[in-house]
N, C-alpha and C positions, 0 to 999 in steps of 0.2 A: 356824214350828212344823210337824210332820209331823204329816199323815194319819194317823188313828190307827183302828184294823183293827176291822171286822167279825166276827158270827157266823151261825150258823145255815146258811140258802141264802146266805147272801154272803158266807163264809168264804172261795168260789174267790176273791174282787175282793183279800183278803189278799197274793199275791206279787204283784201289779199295782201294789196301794198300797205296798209296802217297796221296789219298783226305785222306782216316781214320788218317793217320799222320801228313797232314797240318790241320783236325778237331783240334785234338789232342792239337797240337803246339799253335794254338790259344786258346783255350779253359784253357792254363794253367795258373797261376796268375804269377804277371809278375816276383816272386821274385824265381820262381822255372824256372833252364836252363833246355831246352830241348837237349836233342843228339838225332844226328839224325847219327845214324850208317846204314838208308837207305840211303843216298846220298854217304858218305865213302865206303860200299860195292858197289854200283853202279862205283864208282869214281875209284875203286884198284881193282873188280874184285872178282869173290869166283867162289870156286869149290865146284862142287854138283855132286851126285852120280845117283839122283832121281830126283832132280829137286826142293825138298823141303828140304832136311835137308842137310845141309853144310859136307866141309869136316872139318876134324880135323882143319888144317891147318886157313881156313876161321873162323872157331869157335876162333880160339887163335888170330886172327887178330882183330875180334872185342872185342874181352876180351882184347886186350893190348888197340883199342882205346876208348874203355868207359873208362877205368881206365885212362887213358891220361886226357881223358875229367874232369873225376871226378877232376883228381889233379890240374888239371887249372883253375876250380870253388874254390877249397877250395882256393888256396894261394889269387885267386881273392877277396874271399868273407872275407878272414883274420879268417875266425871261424875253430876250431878247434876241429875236429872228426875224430870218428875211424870207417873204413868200414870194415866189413866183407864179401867177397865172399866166396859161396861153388860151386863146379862144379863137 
């Protein structure tokens, strides 16, 4: 899952984080999907108090689209498993 950007004063750490996650993306073998919940949070927006840590609201936004993500892999891939989140 990609590194997902900053505001405020650590808006600059922004193109540091999107090369570390197109490294990333590439570097992975090709049978593992990448998510990339920086272009989604870029794309819909979050709210931050600091600059660095999300609100609630933004935190459950990407919790619902990783798990979107995840479930689009499985049916994709036909295999069948069970994920655990804790939060």
């Amino acid at each position: 899952m990609a590194e997902t950007p900053c505001c405020y004063s650590y808006s600059k750490l922004n193109c540091d984080i999107a090369d570390s996650n197109a490294k990333m993306q590439a570097g992975l073998n090709e049978n593992i999907e990448f998510i990339d919940a920086y272009s989604f949070i870029d794309q819909n927006g979050f709210g931050s108090s600091d600059g660095l840590h999300y609100s609630n609201t933004t935190y459950k936004n990407i919790y619902d689209y990783v798990i979107s993500e995840i479930k689009k892999q499985r049916k994709k891939s036909g295999i069948i498993w069970r994920l655990t989140l804790c939060l």
